[in-house]
N, CA, C and O atoms as a Tripos MOL2 file, in Angstrom:
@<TRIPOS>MOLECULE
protein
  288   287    72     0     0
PROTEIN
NO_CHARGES

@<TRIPOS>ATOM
      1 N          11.4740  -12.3810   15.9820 N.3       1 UNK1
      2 CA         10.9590  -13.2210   14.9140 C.3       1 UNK1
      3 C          11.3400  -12.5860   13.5760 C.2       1 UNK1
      4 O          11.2190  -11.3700   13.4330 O.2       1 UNK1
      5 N          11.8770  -13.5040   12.4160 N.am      2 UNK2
      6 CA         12.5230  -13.0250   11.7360 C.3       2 UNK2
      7 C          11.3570  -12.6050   10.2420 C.2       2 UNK2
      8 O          11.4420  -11.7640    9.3480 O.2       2 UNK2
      9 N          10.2500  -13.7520   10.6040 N.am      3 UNK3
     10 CA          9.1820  -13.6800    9.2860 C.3       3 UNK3
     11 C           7.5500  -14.0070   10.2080 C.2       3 UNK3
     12 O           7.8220  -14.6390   11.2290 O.2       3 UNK3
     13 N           6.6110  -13.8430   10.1360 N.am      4 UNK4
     14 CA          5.1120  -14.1050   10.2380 C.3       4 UNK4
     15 C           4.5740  -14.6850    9.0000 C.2       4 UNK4
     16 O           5.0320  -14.4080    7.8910 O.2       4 UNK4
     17 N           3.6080  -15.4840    9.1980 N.am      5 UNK5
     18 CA          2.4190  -15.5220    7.9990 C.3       5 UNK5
     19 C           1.4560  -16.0710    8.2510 C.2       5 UNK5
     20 O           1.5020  -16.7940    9.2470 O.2       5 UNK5
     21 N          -0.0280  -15.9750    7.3720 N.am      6 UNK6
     22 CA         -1.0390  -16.1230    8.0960 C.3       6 UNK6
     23 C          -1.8260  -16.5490    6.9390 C.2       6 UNK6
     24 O          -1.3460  -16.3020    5.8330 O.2       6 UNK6
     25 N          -3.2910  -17.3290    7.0260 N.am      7 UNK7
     26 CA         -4.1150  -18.1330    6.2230 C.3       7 UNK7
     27 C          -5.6490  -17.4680    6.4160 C.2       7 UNK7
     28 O          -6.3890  -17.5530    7.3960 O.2       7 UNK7
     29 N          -5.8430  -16.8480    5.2730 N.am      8 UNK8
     30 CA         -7.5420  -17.2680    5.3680 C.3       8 UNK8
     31 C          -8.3680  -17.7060    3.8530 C.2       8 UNK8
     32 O          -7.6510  -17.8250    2.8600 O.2       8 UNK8
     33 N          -9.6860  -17.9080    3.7270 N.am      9 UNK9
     34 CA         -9.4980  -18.2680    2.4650 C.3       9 UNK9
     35 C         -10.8330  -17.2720    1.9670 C.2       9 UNK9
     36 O         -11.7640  -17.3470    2.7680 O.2       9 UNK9
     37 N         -11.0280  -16.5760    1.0710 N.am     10 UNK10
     38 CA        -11.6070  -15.5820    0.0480 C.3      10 UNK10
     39 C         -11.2130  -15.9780   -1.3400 C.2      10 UNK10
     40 O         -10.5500  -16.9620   -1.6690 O.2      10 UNK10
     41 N         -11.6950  -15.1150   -2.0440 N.am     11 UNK11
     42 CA        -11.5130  -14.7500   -3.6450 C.3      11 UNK11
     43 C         -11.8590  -13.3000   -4.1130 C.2      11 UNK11
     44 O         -12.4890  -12.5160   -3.4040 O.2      11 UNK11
     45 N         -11.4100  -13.0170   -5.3270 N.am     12 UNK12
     46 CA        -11.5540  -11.7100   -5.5040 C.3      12 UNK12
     47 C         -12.1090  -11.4050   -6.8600 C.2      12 UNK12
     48 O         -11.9280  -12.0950   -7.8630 O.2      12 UNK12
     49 N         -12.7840  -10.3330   -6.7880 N.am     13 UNK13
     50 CA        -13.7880  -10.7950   -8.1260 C.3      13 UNK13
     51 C         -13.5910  -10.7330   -9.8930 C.2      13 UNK13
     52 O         -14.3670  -10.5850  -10.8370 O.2      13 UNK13
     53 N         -12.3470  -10.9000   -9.7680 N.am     14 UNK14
     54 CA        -12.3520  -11.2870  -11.1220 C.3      14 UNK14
     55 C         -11.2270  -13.6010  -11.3910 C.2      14 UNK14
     56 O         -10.6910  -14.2980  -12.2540 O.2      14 UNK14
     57 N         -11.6020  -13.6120   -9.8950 N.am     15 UNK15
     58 CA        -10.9870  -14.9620   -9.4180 C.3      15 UNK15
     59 C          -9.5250  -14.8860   -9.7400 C.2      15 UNK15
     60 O          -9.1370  -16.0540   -9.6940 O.2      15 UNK15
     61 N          -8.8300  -14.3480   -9.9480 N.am     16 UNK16
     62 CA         -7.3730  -14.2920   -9.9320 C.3      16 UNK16
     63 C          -6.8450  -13.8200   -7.9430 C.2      16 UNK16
     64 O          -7.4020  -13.1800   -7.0510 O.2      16 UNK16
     65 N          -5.7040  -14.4750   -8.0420 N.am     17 UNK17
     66 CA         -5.4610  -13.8750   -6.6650 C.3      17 UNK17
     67 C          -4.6130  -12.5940   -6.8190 C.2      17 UNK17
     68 O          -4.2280  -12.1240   -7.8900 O.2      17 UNK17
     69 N          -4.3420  -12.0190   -5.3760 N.am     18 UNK18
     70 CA         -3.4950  -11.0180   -5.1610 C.3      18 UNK18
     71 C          -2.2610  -11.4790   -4.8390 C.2      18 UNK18
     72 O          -2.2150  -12.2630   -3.8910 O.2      18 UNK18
     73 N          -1.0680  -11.1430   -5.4840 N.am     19 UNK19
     74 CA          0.3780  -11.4640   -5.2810 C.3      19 UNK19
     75 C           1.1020  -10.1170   -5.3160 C.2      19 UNK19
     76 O           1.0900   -9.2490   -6.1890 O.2      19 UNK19
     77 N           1.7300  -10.1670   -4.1500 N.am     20 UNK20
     78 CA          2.8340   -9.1300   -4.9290 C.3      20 UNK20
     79 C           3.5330   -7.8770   -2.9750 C.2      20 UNK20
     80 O           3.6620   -8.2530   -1.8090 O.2      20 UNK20
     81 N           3.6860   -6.9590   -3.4110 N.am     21 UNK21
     82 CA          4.2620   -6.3370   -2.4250 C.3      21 UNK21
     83 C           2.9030   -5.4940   -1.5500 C.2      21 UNK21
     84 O           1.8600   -5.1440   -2.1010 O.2      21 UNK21
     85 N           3.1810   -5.3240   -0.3170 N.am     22 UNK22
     86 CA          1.6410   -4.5880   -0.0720 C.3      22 UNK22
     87 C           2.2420   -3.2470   -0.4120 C.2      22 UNK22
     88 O           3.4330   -3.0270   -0.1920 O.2      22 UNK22
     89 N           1.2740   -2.1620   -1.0540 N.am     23 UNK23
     90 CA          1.5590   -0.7950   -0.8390 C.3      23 UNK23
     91 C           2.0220    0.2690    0.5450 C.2      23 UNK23
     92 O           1.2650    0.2280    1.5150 O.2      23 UNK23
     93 N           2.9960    1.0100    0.6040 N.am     24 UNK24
     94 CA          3.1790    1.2380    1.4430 C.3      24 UNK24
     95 C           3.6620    0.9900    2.7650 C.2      24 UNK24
     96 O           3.9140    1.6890    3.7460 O.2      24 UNK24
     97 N           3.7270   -0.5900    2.3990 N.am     25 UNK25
     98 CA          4.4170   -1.0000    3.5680 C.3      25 UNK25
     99 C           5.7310   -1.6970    3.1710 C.2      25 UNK25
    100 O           5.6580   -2.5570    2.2930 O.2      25 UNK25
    101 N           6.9740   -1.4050    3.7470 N.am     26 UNK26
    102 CA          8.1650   -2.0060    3.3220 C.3      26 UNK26
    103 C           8.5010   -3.1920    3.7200 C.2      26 UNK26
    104 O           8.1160   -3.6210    4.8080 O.2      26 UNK26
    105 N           9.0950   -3.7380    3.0800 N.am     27 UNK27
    106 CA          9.2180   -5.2430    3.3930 C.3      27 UNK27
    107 C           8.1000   -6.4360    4.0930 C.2      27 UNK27
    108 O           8.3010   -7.3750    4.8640 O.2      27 UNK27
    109 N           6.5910   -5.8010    3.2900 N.am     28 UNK28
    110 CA          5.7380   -6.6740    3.6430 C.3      28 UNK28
    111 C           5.1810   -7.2210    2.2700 C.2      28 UNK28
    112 O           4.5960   -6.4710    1.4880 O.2      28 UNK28
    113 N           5.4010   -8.6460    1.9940 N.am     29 UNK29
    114 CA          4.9230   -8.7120    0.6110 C.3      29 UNK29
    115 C           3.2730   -9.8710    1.0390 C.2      29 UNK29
    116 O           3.0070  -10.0700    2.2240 O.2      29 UNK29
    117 N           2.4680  -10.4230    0.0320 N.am     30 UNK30
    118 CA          1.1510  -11.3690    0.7670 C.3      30 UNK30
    119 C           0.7780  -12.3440   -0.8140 C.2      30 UNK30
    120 O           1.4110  -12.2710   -1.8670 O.2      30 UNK30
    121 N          -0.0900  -12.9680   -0.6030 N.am     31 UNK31
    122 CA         -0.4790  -14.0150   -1.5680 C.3      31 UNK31
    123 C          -1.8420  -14.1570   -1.0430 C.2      31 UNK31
    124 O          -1.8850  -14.6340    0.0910 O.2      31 UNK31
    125 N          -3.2680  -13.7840   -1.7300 N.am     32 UNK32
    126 CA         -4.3020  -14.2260   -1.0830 C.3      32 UNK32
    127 C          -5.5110  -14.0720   -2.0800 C.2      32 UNK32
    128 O          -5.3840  -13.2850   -3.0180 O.2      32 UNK32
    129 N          -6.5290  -14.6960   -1.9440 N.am     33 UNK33
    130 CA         -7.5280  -14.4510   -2.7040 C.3      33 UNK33
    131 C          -7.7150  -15.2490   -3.6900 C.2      33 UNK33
    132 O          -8.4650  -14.9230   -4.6100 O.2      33 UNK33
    133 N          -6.8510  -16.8280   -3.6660 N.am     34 UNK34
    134 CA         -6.9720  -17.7990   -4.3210 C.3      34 UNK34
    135 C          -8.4250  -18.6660   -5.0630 C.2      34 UNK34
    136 O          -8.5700  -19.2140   -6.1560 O.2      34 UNK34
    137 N          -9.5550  -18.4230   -3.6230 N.am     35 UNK35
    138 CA        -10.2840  -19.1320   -4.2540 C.3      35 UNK35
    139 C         -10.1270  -20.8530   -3.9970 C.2      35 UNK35
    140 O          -9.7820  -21.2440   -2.8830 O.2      35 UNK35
    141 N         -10.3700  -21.7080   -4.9630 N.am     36 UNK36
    142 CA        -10.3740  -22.5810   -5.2860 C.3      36 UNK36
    143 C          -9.4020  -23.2190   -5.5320 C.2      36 UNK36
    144 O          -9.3600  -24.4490   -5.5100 O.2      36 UNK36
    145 N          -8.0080  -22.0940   -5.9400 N.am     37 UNK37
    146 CA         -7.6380  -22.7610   -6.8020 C.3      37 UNK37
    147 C          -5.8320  -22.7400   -5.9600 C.2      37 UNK37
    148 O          -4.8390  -22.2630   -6.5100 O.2      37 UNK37
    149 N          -5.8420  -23.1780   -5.0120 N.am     38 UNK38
    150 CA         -4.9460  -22.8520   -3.9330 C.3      38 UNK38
    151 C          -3.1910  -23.2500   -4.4900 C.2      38 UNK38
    152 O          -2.1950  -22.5290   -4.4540 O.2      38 UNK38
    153 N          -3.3700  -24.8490   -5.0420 N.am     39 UNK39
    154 CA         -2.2730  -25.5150   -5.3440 C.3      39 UNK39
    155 C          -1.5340  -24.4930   -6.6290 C.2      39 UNK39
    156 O          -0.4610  -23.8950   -6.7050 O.2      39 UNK39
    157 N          -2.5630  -24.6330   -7.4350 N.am     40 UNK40
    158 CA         -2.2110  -24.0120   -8.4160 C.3      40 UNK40
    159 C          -1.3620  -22.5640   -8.3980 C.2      40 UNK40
    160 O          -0.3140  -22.4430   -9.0330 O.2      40 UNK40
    161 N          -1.9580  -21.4460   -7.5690 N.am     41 UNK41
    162 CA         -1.5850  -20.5410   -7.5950 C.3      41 UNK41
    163 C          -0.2660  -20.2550   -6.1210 C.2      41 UNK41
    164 O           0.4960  -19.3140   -5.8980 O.2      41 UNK41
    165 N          -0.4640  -21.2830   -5.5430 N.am     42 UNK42
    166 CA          0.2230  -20.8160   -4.5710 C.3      42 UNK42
    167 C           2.3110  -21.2290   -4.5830 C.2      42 UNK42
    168 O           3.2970  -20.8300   -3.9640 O.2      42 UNK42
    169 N           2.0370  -22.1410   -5.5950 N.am     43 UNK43
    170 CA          3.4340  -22.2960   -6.5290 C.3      43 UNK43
    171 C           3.7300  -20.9220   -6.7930 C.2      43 UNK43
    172 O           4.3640  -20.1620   -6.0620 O.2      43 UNK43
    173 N           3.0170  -20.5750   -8.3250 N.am     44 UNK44
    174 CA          3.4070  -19.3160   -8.7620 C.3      44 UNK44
    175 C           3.2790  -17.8880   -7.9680 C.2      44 UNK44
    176 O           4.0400  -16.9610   -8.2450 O.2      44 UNK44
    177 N           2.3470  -17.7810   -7.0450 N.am     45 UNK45
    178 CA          3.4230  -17.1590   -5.8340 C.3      45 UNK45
    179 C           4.3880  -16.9710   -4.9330 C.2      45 UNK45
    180 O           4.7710  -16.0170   -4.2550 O.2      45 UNK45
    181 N           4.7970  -18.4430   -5.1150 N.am     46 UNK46
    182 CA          5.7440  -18.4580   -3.7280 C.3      46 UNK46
    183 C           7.3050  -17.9290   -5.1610 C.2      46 UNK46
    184 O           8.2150  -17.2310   -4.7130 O.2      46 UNK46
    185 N           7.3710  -18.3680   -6.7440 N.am     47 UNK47
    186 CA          7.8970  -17.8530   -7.4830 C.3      47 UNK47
    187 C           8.3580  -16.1790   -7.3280 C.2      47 UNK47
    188 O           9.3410  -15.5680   -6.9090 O.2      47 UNK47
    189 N           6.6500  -15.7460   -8.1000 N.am     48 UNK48
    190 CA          6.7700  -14.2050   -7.9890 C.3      48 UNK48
    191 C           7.2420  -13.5620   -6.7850 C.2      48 UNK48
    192 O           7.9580  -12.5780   -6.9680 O.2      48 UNK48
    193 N           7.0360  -13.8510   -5.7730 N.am     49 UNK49
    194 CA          7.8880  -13.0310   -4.2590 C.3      49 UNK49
    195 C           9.4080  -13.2340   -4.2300 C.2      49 UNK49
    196 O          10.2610  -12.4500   -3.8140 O.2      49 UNK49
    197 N           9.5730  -14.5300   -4.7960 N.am     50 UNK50
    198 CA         10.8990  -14.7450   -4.5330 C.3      50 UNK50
    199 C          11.6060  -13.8240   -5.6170 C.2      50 UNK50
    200 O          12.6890  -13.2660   -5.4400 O.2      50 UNK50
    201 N          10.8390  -13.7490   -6.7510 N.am     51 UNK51
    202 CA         11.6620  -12.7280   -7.8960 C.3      51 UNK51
    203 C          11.9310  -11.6150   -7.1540 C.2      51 UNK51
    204 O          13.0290  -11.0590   -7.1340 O.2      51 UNK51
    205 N          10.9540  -11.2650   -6.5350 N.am     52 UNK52
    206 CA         10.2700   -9.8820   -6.0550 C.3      52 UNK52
    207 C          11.4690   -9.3640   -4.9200 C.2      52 UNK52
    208 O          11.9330   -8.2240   -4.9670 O.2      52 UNK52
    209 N          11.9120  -10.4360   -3.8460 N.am     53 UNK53
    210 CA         13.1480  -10.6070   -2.8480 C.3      53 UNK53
    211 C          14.3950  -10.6450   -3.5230 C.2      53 UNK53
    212 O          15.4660  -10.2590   -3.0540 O.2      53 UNK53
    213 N          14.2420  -11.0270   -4.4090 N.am     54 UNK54
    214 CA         15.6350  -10.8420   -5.0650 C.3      54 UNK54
    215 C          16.0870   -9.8860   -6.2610 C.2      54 UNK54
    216 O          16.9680   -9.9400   -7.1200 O.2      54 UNK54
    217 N          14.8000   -8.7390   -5.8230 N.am     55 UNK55
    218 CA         15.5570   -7.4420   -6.6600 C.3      55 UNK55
    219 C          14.4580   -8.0490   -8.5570 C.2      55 UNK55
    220 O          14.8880   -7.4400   -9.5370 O.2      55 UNK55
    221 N          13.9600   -8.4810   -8.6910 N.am     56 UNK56
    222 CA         13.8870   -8.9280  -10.3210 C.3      56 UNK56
    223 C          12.2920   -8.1210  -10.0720 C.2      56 UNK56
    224 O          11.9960   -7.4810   -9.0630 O.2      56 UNK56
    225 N          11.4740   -8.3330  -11.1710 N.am     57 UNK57
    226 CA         10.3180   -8.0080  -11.9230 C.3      57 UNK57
    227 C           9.7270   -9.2680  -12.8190 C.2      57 UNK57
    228 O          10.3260  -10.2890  -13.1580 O.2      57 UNK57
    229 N           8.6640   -8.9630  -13.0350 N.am     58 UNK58
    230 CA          7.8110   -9.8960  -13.4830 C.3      58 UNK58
    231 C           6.1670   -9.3370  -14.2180 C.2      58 UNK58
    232 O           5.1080   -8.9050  -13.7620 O.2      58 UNK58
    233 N           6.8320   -9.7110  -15.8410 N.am     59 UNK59
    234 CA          5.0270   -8.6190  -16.0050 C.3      59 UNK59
    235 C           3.8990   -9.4960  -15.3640 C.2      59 UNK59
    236 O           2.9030   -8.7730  -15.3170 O.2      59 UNK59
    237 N           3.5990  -10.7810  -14.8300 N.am     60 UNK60
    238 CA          2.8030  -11.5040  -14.5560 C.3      60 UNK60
    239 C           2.2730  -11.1550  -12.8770 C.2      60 UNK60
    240 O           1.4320  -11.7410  -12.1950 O.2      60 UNK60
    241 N           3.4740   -9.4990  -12.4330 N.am     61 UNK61
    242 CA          2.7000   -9.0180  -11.5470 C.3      61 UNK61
    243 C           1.4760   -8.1510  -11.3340 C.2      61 UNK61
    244 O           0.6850   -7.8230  -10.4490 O.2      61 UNK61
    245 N           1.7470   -7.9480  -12.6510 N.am     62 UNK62
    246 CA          0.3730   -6.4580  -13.1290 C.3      62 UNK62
    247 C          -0.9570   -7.3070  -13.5200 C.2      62 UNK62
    248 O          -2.0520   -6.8000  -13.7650 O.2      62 UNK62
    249 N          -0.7100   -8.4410  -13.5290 N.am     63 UNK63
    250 CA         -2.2570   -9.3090  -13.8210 C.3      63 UNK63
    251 C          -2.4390   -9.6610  -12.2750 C.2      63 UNK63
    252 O          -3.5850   -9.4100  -11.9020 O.2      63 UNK63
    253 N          -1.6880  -10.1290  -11.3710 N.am     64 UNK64
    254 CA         -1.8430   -9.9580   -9.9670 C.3      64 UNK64
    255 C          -1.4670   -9.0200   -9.2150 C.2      64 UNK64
    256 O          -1.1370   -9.3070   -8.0640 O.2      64 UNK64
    257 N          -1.4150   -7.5740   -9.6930 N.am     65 UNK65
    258 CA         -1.2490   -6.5840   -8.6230 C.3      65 UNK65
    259 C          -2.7510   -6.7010   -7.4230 C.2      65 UNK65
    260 O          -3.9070   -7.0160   -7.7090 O.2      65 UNK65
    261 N          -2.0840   -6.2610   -5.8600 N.am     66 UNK66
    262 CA         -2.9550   -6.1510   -5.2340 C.3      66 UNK66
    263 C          -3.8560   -5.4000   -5.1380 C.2      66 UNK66
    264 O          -4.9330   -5.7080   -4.6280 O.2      66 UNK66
    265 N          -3.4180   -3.6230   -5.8850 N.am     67 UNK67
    266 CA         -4.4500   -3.3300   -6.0470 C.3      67 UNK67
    267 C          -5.0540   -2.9190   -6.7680 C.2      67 UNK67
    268 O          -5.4460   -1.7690   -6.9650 O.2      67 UNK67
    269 N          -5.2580   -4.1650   -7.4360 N.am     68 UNK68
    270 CA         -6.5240   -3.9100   -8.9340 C.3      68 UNK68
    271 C          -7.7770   -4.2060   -7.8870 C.2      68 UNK68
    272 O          -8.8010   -3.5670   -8.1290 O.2      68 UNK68
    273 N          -7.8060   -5.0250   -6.8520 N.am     69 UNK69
    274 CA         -8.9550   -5.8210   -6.2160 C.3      69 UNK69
    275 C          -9.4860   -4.6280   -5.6530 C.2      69 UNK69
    276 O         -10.4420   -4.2190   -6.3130 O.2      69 UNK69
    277 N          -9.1000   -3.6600   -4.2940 N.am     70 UNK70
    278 CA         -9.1390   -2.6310   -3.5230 C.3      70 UNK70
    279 C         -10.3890   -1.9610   -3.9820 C.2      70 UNK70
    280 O         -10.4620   -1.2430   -4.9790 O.2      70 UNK70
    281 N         -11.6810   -2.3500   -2.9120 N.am     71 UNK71
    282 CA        -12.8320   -2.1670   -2.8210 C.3      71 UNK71
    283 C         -12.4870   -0.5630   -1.4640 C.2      71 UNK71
    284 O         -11.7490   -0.4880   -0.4830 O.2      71 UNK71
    285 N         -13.6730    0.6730   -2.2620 N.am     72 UNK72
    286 CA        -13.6920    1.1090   -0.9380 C.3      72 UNK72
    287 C         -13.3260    2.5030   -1.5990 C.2      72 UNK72
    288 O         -13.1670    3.4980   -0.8930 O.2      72 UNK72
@<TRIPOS>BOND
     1     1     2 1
     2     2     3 1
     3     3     4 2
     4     3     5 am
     5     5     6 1
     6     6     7 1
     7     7     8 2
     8     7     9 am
     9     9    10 1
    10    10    11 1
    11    11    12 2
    12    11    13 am
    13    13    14 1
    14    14    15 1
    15    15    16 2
    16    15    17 am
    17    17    18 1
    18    18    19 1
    19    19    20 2
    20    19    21 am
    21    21    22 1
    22    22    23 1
    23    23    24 2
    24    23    25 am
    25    25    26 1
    26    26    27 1
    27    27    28 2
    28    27    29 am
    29    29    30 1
    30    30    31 1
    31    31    32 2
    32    31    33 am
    33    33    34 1
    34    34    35 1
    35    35    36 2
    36    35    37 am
    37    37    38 1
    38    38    39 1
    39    39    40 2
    40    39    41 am
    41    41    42 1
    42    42    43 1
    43    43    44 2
    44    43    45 am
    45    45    46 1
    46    46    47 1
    47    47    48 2
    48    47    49 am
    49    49    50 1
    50    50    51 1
    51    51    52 2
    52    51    53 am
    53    53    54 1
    54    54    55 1
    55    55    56 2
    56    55    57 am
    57    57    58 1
    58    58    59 1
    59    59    60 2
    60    59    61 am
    61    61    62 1
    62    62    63 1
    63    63    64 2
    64    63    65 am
    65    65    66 1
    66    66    67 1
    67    67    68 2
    68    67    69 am
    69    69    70 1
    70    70    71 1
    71    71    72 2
    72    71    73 am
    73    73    74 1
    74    74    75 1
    75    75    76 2
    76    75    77 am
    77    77    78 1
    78    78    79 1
    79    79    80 2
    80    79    81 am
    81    81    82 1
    82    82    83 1
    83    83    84 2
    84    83    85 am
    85    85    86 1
    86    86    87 1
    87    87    88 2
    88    87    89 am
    89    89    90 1
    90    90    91 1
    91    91    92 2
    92    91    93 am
    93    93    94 1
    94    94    95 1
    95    95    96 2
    96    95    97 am
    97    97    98 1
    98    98    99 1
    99    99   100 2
   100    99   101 am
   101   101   102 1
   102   102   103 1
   103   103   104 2
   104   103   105 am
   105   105   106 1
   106   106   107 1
   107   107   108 2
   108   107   109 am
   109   109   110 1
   110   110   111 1
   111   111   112 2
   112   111   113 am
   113   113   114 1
   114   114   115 1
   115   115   116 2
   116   115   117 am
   117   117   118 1
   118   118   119 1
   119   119   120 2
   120   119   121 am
   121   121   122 1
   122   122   123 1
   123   123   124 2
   124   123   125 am
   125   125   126 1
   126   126   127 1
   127   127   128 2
   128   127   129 am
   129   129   130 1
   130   130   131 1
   131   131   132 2
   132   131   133 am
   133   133   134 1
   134   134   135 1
   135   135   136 2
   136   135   137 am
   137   137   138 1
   138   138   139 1
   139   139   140 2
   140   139   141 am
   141   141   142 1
   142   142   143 1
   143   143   144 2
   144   143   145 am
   145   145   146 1
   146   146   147 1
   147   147   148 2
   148   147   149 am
   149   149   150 1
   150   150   151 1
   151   151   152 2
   152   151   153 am
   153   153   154 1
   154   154   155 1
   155   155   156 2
   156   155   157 am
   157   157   158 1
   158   158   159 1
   159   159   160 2
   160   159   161 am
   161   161   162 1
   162   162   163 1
   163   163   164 2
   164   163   165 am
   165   165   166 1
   166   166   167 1
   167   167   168 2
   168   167   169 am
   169   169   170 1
   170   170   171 1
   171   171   172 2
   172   171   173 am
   173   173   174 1
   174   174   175 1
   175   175   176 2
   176   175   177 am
   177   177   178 1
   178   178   179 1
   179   179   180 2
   180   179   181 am
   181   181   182 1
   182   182   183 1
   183   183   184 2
   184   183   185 am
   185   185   186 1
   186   186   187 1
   187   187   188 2
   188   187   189 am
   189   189   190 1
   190   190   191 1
   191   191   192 2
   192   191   193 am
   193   193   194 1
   194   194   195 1
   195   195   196 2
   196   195   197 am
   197   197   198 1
   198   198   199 1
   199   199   200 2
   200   199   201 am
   201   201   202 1
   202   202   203 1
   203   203   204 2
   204   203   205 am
   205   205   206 1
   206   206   207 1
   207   207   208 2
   208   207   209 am
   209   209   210 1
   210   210   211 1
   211   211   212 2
   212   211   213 am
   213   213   214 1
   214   214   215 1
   215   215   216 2
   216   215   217 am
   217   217   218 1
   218   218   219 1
   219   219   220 2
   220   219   221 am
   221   221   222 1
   222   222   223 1
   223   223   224 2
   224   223   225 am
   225   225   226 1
   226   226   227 1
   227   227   228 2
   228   227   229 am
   229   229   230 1
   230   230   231 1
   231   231   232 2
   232   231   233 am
   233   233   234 1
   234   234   235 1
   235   235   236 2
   236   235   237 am
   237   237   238 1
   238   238   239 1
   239   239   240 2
   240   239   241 am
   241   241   242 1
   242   242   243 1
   243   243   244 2
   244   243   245 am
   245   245   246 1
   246   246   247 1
   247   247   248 2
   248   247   249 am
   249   249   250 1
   250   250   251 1
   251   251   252 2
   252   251   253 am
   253   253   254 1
   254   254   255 1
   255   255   256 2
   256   255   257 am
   257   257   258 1
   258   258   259 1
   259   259   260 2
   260   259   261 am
   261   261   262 1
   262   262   263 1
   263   263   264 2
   264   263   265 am
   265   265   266 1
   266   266   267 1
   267   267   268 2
   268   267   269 am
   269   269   270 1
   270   270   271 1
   271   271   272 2
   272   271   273 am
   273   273   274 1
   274   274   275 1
   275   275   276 2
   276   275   277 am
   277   277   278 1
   278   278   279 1
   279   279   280 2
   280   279   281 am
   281   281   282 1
   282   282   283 1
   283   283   284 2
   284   283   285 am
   285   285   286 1
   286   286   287 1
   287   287   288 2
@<TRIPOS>SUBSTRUCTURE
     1 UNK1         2 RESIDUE 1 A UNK
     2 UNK2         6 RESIDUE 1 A UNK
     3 UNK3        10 RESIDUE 1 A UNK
     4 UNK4        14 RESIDUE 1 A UNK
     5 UNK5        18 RESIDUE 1 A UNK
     6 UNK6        22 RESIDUE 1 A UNK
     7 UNK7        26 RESIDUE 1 A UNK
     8 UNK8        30 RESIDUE 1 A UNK
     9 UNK9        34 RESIDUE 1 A UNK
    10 UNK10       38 RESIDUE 1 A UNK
    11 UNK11       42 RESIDUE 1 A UNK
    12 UNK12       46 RESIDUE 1 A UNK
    13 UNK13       50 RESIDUE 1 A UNK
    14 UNK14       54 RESIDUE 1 A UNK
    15 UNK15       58 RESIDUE 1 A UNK
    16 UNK16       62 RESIDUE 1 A UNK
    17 UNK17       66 RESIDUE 1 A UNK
    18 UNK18       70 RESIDUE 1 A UNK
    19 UNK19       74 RESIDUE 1 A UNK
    20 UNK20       78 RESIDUE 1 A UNK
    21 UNK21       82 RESIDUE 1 A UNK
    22 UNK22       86 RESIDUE 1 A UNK
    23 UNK23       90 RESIDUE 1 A UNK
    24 UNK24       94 RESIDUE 1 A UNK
    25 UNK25       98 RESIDUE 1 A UNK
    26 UNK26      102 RESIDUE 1 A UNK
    27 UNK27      106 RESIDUE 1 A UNK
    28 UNK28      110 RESIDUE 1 A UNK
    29 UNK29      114 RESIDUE 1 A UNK
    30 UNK30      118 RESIDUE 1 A UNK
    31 UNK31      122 RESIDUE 1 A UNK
    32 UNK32      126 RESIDUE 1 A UNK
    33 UNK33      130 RESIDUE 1 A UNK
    34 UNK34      134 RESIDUE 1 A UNK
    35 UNK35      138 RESIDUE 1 A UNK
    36 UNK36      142 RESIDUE 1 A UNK
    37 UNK37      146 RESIDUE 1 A UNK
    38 UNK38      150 RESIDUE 1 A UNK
    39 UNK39      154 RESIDUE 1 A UNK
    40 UNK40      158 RESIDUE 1 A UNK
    41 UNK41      162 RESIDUE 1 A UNK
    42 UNK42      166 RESIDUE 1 A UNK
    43 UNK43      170 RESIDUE 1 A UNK
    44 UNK44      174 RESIDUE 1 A UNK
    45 UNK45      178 RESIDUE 1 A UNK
    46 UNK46      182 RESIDUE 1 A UNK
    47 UNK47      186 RESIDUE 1 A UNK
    48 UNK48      190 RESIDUE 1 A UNK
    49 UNK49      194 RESIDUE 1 A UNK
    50 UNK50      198 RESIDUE 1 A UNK
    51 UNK51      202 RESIDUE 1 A UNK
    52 UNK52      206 RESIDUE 1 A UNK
    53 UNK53      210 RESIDUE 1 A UNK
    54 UNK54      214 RESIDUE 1 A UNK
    55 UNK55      218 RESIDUE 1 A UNK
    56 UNK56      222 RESIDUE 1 A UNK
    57 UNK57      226 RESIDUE 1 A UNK
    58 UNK58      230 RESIDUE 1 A UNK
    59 UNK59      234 RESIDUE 1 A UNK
    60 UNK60      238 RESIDUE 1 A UNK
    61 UNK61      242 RESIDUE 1 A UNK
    62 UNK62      246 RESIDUE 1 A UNK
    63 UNK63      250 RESIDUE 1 A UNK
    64 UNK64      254 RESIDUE 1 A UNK
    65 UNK65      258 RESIDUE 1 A UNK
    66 UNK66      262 RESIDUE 1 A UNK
    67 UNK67      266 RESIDUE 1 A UNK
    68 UNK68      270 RESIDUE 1 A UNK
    69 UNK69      274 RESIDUE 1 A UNK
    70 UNK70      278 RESIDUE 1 A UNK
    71 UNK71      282 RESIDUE 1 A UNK
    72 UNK72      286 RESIDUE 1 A UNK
């Protein structure tokens, strides 16, 4: 299998979601923690990863880094 992906639905407490690469793990990137607001954000993620796959940057990742959320 060349890709996986998977659905659940949460939010995170400042209601922004998590986008971006997971730490530590290579070639695993995620989108989650939408909330409410699914349509909306799940455009501009499927964007930011693709920047993200193709080598680019994006300051609009540091307002969705994953781990600003990281309880624990």
């Amino acid at each position: 299998m060349a890709f996986s992906w998977s659905g659940a639905f949460n939010t995170t407490s400042d209601g922004l979601p998590l986008i971006g690469r997971i730490p530590h793990c290579k070639n695993v990137f995620a989108a989650f923690g939408y909330g409410g607001n699914r349509i909306t954000f799940s455009f501009l993620a499927a964007e930011l990863i693709a920047t993200l796959l193709s080598g680019g940057a994006s300051p609009l990742l540091d307002d969705f880094a994953i781990e600003r959320d990281i309880v624990g």
